[in-house]
Biopython code that builds the backbone (N, CA, C, O; Angstrom):
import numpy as np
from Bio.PDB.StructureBuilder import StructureBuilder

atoms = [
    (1, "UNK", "N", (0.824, -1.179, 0.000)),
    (1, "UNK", "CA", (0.000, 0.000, 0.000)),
    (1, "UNK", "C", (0.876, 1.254, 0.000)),
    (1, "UNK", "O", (1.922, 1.211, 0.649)),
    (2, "UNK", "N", (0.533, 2.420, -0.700)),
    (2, "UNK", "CA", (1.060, 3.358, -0.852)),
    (2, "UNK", "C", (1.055, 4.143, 0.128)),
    (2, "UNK", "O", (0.005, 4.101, 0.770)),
    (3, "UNK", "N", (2.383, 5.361, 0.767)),
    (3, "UNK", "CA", (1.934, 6.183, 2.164)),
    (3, "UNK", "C", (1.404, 7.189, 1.279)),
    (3, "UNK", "O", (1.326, 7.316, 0.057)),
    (4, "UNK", "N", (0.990, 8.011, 2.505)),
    (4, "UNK", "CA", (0.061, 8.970, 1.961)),
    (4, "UNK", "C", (1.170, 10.268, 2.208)),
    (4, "UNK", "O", (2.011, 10.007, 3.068)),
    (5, "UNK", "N", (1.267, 11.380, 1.691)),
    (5, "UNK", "CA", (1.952, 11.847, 1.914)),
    (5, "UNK", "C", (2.283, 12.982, 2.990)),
    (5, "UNK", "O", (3.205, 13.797, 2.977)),
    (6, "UNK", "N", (1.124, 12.774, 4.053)),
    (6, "UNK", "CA", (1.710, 13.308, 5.483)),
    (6, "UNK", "C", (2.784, 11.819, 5.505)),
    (6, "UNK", "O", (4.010, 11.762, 5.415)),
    (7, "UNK", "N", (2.041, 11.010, 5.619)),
    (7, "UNK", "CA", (3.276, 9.629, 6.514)),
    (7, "UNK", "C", (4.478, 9.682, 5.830)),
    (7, "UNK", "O", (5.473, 9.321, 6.458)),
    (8, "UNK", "N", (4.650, 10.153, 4.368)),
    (8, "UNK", "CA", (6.001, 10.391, 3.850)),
    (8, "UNK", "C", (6.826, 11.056, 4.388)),
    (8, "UNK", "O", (7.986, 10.768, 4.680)),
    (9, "UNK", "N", (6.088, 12.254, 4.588)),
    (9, "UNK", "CA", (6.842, 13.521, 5.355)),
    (9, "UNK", "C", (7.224, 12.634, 7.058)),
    (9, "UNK", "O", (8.387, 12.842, 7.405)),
    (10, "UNK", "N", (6.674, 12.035, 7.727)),
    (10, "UNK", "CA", (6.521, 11.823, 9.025)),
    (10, "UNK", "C", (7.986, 10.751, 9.238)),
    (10, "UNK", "O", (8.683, 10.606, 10.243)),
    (11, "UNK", "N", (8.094, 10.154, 7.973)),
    (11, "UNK", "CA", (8.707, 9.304, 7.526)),
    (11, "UNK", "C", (10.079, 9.644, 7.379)),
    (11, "UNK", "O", (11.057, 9.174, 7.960)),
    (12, "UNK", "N", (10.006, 10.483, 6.564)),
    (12, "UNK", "CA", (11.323, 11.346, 6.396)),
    (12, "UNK", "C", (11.859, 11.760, 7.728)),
    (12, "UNK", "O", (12.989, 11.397, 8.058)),
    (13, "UNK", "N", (10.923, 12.697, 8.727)),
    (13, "UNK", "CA", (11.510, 13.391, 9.770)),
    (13, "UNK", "C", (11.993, 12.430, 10.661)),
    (13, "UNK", "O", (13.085, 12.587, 11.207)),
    (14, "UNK", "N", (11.051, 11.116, 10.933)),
    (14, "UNK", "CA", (11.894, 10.248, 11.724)),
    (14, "UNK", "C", (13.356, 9.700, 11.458)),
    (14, "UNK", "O", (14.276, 9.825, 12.266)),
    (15, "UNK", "N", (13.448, 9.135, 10.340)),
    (15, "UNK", "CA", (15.015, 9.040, 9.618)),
    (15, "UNK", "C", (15.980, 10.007, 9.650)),
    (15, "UNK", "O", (17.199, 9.840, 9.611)),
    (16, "UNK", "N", (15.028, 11.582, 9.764)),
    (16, "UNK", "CA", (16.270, 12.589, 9.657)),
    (16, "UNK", "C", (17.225, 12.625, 11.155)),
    (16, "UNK", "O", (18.376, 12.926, 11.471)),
    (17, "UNK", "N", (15.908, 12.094, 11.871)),
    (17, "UNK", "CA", (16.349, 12.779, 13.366)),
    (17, "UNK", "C", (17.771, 11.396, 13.836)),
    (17, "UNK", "O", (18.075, 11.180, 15.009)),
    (18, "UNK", "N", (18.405, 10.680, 12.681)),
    (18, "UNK", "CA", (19.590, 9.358, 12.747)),
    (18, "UNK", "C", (20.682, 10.262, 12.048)),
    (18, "UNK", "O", (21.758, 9.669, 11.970)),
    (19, "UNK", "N", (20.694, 11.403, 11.575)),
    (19, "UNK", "CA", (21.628, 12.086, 10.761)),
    (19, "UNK", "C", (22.373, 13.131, 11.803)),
    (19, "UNK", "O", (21.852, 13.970, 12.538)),
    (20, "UNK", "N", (23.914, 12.764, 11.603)),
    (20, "UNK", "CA", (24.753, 13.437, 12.155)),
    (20, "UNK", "C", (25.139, 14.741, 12.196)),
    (20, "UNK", "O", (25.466, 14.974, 11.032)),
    (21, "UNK", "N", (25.341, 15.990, 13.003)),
    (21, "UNK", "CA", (25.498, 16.918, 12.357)),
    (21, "UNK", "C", (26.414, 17.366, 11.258)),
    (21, "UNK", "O", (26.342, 18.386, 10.573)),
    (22, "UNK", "N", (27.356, 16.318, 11.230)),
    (22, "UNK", "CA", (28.418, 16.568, 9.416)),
    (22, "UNK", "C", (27.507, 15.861, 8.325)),
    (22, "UNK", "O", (27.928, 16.171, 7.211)),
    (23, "UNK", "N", (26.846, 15.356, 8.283)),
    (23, "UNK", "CA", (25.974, 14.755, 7.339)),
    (23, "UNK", "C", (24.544, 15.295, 6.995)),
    (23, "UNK", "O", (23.888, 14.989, 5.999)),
    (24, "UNK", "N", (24.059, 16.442, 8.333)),
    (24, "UNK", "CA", (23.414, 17.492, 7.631)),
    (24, "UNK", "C", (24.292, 18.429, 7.017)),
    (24, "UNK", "O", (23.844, 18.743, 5.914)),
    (25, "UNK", "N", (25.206, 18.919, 7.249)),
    (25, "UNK", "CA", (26.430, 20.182, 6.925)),
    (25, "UNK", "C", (26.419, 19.505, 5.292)),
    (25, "UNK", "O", (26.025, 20.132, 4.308)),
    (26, "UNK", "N", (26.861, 18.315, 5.271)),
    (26, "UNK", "CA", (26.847, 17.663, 3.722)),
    (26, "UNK", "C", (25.954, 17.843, 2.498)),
    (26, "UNK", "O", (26.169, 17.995, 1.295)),
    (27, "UNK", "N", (24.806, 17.763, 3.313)),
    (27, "UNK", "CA", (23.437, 17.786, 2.626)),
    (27, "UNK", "C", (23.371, 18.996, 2.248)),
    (27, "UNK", "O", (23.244, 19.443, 1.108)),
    (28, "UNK", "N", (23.477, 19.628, 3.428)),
    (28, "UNK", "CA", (23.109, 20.890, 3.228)),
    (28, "UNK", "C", (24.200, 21.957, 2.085)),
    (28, "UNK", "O", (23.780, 22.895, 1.408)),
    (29, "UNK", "N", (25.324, 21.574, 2.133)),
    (29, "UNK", "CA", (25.962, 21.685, 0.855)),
    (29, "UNK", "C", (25.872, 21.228, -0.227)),
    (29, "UNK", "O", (25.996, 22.128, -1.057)),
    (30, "UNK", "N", (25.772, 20.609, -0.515)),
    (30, "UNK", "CA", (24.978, 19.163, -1.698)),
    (30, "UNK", "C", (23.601, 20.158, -2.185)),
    (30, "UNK", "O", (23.382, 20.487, -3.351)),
    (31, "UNK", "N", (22.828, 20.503, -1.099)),
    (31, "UNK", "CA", (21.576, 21.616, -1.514)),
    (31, "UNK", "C", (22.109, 22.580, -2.502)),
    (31, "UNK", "O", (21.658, 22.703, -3.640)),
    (32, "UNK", "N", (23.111, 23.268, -1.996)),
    (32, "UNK", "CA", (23.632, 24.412, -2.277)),
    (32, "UNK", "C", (24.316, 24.236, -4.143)),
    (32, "UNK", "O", (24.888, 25.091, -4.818)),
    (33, "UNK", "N", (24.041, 23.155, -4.413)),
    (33, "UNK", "CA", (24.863, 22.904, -5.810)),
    (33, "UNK", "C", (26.472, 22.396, -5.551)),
    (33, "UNK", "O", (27.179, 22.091, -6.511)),
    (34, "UNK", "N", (26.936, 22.344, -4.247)),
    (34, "UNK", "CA", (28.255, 22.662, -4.661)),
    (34, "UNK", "C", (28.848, 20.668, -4.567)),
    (34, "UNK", "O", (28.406, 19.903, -3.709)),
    (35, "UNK", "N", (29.986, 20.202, -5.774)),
    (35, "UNK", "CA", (30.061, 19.110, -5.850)),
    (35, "UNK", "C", (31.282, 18.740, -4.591)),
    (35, "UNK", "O", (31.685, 19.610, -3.820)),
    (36, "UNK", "N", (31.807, 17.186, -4.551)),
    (36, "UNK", "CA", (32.045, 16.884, -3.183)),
    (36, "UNK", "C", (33.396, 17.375, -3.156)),
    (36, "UNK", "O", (33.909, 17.470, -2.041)),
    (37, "UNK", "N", (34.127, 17.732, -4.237)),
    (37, "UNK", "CA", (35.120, 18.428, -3.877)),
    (37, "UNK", "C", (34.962, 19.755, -3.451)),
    (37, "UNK", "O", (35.808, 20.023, -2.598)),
    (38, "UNK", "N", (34.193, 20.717, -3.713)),
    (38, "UNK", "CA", (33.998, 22.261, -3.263)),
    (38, "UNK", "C", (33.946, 21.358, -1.552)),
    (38, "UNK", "O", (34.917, 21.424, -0.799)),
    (39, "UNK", "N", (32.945, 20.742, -1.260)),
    (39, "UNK", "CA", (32.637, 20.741, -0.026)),
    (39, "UNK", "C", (33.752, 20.149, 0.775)),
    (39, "UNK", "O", (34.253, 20.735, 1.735)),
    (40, "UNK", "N", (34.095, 19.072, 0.389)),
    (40, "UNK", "CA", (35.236, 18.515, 1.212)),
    (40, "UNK", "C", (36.447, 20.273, 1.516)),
    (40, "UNK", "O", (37.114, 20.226, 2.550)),
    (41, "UNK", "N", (36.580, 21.360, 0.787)),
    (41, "UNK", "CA", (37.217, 22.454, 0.973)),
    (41, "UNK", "C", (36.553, 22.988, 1.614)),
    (41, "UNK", "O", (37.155, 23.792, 2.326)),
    (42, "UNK", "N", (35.135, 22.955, 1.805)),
    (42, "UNK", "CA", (34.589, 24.086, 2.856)),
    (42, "UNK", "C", (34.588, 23.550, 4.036)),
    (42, "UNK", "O", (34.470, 24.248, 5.042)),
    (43, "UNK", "N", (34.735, 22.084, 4.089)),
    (43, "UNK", "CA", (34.869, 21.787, 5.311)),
    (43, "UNK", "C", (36.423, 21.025, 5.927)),
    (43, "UNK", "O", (36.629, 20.176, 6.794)),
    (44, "UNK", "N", (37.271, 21.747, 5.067)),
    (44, "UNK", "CA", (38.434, 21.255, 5.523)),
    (44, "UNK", "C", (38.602, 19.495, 5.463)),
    (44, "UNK", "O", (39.295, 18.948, 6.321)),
    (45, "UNK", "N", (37.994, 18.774, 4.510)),
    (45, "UNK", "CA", (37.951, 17.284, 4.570)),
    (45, "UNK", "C", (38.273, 16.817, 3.944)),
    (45, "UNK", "O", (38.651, 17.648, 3.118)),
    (46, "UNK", "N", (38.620, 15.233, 3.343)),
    (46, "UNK", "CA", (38.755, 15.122, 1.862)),
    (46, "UNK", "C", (37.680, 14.620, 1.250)),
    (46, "UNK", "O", (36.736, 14.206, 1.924)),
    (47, "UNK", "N", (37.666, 14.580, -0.225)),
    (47, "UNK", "CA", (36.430, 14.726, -1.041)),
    (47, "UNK", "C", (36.078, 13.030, -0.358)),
    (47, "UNK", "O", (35.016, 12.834, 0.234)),
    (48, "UNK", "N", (36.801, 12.247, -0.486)),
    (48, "UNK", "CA", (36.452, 11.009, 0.092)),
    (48, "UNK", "C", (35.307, 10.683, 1.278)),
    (48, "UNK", "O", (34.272, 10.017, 1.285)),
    (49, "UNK", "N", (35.962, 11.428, 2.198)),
    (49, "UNK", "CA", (35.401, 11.756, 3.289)),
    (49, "UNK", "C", (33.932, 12.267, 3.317)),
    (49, "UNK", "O", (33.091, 11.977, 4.168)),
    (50, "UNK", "N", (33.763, 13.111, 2.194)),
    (50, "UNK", "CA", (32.422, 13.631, 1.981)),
    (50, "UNK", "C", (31.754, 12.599, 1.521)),
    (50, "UNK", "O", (30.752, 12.195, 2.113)),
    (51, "UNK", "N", (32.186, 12.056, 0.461)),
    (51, "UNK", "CA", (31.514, 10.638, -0.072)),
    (51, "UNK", "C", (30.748, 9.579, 0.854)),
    (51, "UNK", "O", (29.682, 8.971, 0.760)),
    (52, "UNK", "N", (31.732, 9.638, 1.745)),
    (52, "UNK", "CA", (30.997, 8.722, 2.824)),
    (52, "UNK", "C", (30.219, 9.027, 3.432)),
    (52, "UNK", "O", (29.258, 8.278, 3.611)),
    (53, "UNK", "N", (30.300, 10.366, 4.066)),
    (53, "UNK", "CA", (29.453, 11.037, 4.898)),
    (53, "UNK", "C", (27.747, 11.341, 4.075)),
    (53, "UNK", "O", (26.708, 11.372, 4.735)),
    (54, "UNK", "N", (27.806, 11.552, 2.428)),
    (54, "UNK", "CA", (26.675, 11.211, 2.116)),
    (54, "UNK", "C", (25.886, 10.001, 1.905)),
    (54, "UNK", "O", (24.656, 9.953, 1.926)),
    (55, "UNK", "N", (27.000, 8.645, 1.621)),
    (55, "UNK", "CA", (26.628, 7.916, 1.521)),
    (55, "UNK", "C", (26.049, 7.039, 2.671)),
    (55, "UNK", "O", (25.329, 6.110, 2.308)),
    (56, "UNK", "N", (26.303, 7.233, 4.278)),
    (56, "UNK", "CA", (25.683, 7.035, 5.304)),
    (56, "UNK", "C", (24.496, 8.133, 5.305)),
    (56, "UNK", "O", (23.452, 7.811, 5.873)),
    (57, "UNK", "N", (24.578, 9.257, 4.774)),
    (57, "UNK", "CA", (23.111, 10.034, 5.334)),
    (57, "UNK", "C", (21.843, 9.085, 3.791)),
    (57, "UNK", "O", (20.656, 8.827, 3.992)),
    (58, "UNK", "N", (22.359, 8.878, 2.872)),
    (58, "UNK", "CA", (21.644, 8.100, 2.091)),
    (58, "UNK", "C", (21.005, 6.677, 2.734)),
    (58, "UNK", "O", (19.864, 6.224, 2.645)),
    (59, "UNK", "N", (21.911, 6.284, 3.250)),
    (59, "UNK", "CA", (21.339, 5.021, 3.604)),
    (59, "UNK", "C", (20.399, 5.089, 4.788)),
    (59, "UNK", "O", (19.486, 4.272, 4.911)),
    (60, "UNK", "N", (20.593, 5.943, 5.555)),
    (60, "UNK", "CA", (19.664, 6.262, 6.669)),
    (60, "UNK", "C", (18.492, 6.908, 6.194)),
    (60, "UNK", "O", (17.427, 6.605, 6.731)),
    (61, "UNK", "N", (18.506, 7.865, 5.148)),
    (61, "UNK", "CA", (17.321, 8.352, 5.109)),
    (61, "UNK", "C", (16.896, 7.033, 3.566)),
    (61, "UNK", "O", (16.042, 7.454, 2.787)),
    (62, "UNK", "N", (17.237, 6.215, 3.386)),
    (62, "UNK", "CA", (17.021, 5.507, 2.411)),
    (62, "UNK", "C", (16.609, 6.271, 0.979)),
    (62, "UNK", "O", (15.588, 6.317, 0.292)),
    (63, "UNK", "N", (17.788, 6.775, 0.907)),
    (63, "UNK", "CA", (17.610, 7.665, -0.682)),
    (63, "UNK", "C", (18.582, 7.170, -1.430)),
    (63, "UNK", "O", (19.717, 7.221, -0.956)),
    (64, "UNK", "N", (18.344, 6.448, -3.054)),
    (64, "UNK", "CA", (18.984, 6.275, -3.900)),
    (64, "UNK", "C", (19.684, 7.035, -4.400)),
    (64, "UNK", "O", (20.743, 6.510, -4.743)),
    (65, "UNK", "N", (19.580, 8.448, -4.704)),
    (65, "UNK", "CA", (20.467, 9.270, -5.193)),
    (65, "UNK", "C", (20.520, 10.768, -4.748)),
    (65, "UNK", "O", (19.399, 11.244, -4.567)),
    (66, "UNK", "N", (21.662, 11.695, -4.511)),
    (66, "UNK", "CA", (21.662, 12.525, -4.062)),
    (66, "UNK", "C", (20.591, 13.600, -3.981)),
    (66, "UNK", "O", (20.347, 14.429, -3.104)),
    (67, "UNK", "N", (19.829, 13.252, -5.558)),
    (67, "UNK", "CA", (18.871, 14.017, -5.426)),
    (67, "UNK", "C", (17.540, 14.181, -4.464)),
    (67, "UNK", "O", (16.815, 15.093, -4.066)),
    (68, "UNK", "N", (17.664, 12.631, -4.319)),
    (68, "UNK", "CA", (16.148, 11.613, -3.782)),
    (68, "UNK", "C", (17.103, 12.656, -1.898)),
    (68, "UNK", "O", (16.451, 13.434, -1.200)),
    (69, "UNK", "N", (18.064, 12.419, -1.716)),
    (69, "UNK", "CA", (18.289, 12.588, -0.231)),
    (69, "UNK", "C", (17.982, 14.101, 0.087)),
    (69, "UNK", "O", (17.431, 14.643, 1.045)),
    (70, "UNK", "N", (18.574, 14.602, -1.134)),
    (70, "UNK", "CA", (18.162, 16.204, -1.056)),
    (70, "UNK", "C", (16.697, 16.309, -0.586)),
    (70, "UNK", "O", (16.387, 16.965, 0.408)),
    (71, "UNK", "N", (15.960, 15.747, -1.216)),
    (71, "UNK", "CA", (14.616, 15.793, -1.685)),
    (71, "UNK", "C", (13.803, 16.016, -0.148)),
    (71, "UNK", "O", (13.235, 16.997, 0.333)),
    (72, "UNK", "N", (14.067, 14.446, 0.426)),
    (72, "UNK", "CA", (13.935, 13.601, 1.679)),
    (72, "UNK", "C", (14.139, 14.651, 2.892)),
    (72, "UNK", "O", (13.203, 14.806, 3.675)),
    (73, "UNK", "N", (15.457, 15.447, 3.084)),
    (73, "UNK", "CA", (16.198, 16.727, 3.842)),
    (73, "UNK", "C", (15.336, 17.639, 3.754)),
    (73, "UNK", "O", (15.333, 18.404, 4.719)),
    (74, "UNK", "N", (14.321, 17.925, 2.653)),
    (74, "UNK", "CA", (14.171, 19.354, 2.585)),
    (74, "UNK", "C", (12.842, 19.225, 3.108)),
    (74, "UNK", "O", (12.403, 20.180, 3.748)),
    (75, "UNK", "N", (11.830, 17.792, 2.880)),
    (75, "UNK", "CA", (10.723, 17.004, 3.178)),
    (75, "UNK", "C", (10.754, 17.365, 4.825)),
    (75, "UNK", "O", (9.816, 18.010, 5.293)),
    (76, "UNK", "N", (11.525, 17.059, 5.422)),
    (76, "UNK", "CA", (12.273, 16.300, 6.740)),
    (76, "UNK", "C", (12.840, 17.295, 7.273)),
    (76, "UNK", "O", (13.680, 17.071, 8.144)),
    (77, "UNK", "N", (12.526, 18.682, 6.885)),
    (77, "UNK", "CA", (13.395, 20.429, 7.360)),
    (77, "UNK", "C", (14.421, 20.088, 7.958)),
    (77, "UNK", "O", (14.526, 20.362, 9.154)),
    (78, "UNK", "N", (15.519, 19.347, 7.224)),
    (78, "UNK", "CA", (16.848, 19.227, 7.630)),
    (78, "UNK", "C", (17.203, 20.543, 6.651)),
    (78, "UNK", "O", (17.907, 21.326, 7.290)),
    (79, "UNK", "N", (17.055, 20.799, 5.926)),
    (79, "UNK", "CA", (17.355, 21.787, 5.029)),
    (79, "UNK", "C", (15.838, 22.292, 4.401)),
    (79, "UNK", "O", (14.932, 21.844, 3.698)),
    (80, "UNK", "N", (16.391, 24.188, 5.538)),
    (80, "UNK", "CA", (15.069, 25.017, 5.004)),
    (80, "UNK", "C", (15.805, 25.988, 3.466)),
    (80, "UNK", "O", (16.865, 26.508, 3.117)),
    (81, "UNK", "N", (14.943, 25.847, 3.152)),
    (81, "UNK", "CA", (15.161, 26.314, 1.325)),
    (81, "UNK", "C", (15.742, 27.699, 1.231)),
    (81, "UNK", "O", (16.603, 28.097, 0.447)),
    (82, "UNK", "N", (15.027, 28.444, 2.300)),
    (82, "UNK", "CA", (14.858, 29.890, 2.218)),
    (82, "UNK", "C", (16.361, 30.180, 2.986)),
    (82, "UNK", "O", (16.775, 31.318, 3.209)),
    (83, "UNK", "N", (16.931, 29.210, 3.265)),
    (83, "UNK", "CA", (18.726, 30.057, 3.689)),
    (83, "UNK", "C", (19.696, 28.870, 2.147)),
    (83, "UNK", "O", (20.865, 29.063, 1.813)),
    (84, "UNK", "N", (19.187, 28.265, 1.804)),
    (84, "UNK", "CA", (20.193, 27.714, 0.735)),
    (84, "UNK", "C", (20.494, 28.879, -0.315)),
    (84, "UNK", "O", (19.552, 29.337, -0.963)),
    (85, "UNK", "N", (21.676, 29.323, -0.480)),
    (85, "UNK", "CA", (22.155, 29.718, -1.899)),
    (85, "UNK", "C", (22.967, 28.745, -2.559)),
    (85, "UNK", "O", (23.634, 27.810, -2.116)),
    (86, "UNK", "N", (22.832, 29.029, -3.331)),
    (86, "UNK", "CA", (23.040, 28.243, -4.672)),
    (86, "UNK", "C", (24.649, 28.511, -5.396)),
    (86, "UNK", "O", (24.882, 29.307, -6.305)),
    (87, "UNK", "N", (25.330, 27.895, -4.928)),
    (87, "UNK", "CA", (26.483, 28.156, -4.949)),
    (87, "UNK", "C", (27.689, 27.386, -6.076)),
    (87, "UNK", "O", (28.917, 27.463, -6.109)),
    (88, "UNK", "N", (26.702, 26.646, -6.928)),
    (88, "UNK", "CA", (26.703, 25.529, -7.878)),
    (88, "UNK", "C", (27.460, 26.039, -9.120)),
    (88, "UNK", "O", (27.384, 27.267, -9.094)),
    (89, "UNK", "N", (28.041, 25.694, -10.018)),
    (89, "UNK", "CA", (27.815, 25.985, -11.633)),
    (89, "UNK", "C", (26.606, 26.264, -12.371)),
    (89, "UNK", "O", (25.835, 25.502, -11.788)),
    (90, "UNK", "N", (26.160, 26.635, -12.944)),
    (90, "UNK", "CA", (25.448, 26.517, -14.113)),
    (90, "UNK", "C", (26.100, 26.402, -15.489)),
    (90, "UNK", "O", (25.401, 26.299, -16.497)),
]
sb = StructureBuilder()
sb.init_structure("model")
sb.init_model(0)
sb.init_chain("A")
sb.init_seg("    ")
for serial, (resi, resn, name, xyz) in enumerate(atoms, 1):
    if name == "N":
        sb.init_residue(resn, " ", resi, " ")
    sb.init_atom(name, np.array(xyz, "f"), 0.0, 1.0, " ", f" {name:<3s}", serial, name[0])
structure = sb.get_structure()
């Protein structure tokens, strides 16, 4: 059966509340456009390091791809929209 999409949202926030504060910092860069090397520099880390750190906030919030976790974060007000800039390429 399909959730409905309060229980999605409810869903999300419970999973968010397993996310570390470097793995929101991640996300929340990841929001921002910027790829894992910019971030691994903003946070003094290596790009590796970032890799992992999304790839545990993925698996916790059970998101296939960065986008789906973005998605899940923003669902889950791990990341409010209205302070992300966009700090990406175009």
């Amino acid at each position: 059966m399909k959730k409905s999409n309060h229980e999605f949202v409810k869903d999300c926030k419970r999973k968010a509340m397993a996310l570390s504060a470097r793995e929101r910092e991640v996300v929340y860069l990841t929001t921002c456009g910027l790829q894992a090397k910019e971030i691994a520099e903003a946070l003094h880390i290596s790009p590796a390091t970032v890799d992992c750190h999304r790839a545990h906030a993925n698996k916790k919030m059970e998101a296939r791809s960065s986008l789906e976790l973005v998605v899940k974060c923003i669902l889950a007000e791990v990341v409010d929209l209205a302070s992300v800039r966009f700090m990406g390429k175009i």
